[in-house]
TIVO-2410 file (N, C-alpha, C; in nm, 3 decimals):
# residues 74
REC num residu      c1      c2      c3 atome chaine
REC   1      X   8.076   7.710   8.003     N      A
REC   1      X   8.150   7.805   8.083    CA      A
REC   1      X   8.085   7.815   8.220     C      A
REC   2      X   8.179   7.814   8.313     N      A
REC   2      X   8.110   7.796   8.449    CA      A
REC   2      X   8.123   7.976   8.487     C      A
REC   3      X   8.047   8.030   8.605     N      A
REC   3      X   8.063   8.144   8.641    CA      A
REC   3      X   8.005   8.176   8.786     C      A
REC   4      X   8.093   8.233   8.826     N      A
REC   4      X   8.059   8.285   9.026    CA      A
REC   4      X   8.056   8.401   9.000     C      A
REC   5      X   8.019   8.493   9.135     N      A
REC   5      X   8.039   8.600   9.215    CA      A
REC   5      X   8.092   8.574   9.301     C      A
REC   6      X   8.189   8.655   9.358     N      A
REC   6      X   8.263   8.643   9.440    CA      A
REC   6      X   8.238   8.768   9.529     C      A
REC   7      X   8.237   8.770   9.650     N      A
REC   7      X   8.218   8.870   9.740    CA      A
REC   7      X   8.335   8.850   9.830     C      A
REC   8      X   8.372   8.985   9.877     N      A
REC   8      X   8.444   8.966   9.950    CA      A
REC   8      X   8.436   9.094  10.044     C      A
REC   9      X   8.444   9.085  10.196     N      A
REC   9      X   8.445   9.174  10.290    CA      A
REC   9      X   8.592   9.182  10.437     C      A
REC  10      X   8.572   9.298  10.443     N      A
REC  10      X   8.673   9.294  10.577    CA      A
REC  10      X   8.609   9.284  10.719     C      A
REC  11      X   8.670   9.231  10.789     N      A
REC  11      X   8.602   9.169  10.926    CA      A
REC  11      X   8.690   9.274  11.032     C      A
REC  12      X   8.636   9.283  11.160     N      A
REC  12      X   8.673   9.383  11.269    CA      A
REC  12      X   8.814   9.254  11.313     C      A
REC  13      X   8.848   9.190  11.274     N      A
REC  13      X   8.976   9.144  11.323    CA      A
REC  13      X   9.127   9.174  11.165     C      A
REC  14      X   9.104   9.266  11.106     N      A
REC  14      X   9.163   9.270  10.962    CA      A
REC  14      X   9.171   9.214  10.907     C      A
REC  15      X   9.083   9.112  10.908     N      A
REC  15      X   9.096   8.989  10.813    CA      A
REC  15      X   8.985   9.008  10.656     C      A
REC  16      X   8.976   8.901  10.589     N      A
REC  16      X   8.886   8.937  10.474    CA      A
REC  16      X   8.809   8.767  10.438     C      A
REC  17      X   8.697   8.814  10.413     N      A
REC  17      X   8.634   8.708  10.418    CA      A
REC  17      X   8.528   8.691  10.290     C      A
REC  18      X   8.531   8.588  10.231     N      A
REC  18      X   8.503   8.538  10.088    CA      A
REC  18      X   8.376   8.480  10.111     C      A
REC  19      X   8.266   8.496   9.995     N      A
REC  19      X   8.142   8.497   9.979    CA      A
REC  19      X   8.101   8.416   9.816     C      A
REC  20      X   8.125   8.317   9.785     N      A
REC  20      X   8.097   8.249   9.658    CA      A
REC  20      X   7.995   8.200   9.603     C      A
REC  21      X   7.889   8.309   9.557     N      A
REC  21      X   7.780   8.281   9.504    CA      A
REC  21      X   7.805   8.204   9.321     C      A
REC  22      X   7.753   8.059   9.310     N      A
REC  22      X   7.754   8.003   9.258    CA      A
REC  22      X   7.684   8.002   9.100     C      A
REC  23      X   7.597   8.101   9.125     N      A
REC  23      X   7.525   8.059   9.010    CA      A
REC  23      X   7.460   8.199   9.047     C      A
REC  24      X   7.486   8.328   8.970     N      A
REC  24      X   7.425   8.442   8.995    CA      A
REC  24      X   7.335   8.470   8.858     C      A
REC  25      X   7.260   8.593   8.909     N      A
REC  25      X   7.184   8.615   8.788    CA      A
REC  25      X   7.270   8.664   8.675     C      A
REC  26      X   7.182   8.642   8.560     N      A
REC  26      X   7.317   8.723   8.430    CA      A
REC  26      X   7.242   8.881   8.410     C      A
REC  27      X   7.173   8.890   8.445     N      A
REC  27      X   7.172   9.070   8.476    CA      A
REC  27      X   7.221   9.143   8.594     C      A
REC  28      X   7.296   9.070   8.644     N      A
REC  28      X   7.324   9.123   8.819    CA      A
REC  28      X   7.388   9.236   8.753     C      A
REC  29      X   7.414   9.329   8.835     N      A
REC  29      X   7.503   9.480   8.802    CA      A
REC  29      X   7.555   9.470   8.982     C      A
REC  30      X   7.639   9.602   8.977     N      A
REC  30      X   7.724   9.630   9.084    CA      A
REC  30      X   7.620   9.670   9.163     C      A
REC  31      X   7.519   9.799   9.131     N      A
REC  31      X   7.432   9.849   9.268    CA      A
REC  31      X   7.377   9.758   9.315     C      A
REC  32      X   7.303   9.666   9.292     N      A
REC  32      X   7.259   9.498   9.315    CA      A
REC  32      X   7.364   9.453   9.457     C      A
REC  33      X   7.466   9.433   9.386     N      A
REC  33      X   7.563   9.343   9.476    CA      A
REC  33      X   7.630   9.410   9.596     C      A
REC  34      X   7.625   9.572   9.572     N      A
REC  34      X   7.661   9.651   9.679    CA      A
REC  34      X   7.540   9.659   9.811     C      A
REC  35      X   7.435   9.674   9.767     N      A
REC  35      X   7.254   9.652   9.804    CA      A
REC  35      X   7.276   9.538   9.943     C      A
REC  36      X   7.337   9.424   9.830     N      A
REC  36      X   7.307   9.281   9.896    CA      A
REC  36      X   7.433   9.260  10.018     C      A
REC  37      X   7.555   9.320  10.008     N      A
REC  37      X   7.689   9.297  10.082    CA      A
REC  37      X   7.641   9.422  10.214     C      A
REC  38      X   7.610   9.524  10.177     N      A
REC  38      X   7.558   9.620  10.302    CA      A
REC  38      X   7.454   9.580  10.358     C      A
REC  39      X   7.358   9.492  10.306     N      A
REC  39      X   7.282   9.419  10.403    CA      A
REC  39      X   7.330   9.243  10.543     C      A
REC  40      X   7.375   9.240  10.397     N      A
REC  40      X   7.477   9.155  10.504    CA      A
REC  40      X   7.552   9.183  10.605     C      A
REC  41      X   7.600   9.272  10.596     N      A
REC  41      X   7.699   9.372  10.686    CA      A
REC  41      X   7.588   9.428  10.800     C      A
REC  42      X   7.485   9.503  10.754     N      A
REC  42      X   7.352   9.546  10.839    CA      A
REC  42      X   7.311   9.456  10.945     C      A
REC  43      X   7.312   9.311  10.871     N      A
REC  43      X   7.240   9.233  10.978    CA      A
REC  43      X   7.317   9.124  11.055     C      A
REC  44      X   7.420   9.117  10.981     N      A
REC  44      X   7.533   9.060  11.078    CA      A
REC  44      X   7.455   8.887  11.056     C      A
REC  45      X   7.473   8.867  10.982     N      A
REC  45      X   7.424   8.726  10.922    CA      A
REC  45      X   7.504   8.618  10.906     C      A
REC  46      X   7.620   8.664  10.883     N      A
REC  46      X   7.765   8.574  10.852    CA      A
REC  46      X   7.811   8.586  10.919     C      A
REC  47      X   7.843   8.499  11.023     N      A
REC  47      X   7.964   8.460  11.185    CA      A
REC  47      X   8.054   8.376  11.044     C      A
REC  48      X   8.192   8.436  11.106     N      A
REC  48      X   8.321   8.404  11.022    CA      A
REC  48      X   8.413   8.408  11.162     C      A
REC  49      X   8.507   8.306  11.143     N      A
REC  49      X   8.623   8.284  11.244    CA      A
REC  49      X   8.702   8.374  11.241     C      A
REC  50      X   8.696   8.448  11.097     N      A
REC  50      X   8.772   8.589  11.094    CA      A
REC  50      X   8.753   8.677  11.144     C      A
REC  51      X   8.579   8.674  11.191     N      A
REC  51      X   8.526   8.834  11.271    CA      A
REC  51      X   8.432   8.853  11.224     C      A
REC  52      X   8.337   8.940  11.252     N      A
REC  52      X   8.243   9.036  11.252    CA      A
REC  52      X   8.254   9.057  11.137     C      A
REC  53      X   8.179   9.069  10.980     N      A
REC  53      X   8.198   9.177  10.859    CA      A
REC  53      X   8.153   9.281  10.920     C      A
REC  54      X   8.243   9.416  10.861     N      A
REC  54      X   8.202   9.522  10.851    CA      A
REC  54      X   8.226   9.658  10.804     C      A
REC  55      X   8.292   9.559  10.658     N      A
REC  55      X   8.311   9.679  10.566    CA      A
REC  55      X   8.356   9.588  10.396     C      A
REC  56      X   8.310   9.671  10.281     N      A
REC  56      X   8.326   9.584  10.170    CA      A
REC  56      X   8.446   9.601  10.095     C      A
REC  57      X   8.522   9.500  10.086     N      A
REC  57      X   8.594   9.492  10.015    CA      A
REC  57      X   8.652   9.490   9.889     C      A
REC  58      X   8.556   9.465   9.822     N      A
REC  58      X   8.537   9.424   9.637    CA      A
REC  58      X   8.418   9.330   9.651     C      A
REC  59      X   8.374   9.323   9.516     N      A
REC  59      X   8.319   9.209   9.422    CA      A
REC  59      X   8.357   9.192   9.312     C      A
REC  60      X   8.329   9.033   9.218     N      A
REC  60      X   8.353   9.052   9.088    CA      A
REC  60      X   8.333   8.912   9.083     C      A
REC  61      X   8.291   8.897   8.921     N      A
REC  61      X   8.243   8.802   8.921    CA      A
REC  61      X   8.341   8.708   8.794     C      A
REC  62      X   8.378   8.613   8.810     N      A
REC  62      X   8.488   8.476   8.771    CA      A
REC  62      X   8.414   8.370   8.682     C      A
REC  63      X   8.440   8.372   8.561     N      A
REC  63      X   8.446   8.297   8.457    CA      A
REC  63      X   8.530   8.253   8.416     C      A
REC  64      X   8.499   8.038   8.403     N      A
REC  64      X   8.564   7.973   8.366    CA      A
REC  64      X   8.531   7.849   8.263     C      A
REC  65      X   8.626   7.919   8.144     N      A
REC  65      X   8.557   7.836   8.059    CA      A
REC  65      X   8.689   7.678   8.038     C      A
REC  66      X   8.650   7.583   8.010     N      A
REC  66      X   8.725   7.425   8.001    CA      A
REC  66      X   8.732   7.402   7.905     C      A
REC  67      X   8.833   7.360   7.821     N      A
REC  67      X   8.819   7.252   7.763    CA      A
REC  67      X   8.908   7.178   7.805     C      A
REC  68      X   8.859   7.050   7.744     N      A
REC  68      X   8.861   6.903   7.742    CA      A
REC  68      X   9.003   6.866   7.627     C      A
REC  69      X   9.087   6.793   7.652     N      A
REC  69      X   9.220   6.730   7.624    CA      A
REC  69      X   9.190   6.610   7.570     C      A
REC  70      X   9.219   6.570   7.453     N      A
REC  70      X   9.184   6.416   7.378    CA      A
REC  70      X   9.289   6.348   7.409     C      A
REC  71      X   9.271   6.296   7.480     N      A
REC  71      X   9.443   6.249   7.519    CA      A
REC  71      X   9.424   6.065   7.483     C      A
REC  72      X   9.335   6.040   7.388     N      A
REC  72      X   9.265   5.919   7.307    CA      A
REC  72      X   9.354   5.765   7.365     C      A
REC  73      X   9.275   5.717   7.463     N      A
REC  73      X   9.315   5.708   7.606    CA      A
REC  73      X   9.219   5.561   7.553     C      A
REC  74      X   9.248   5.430   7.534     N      A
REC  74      X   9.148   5.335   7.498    CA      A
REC  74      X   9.179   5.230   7.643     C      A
***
């Protein structure tokens, strides 16, 4: 099963701008991720064509599990 975080913020042009952490911890909790998106926001770290972040939008984090199709294929 694969699994992200997804962040997402609003930019001073109304736009919203996506943050796809790949491989997060499996104890992460929300105060964590709120911590980490207001710092981002604090330091203005992420230049986006959308704008400036500067305000949070959501998080949440996306699990995907596969399977595989025998489609017995010689």
């Amino acid at each position: 099963m694969d699994k992200y975080l997804q962040m997402v913020f609003k930019t001073d042009q109304d736009k919203k701008v996506n943050i796809k952490v790949t491989v997060p911890r499996e104890d992460l909790d929300a105060a964590e991720v709120k911590d980490v998106m207001d710092t981002i926001i604090e330091n203005n770290v992420i230049h986006a064509a959308a704008g400036d972040l500067v305000a949070i939008d959501r998080a949440y984090i996306v699990e995907t599990d596969i399977t595989e199709l025998d489609l017995d294929i010689e």
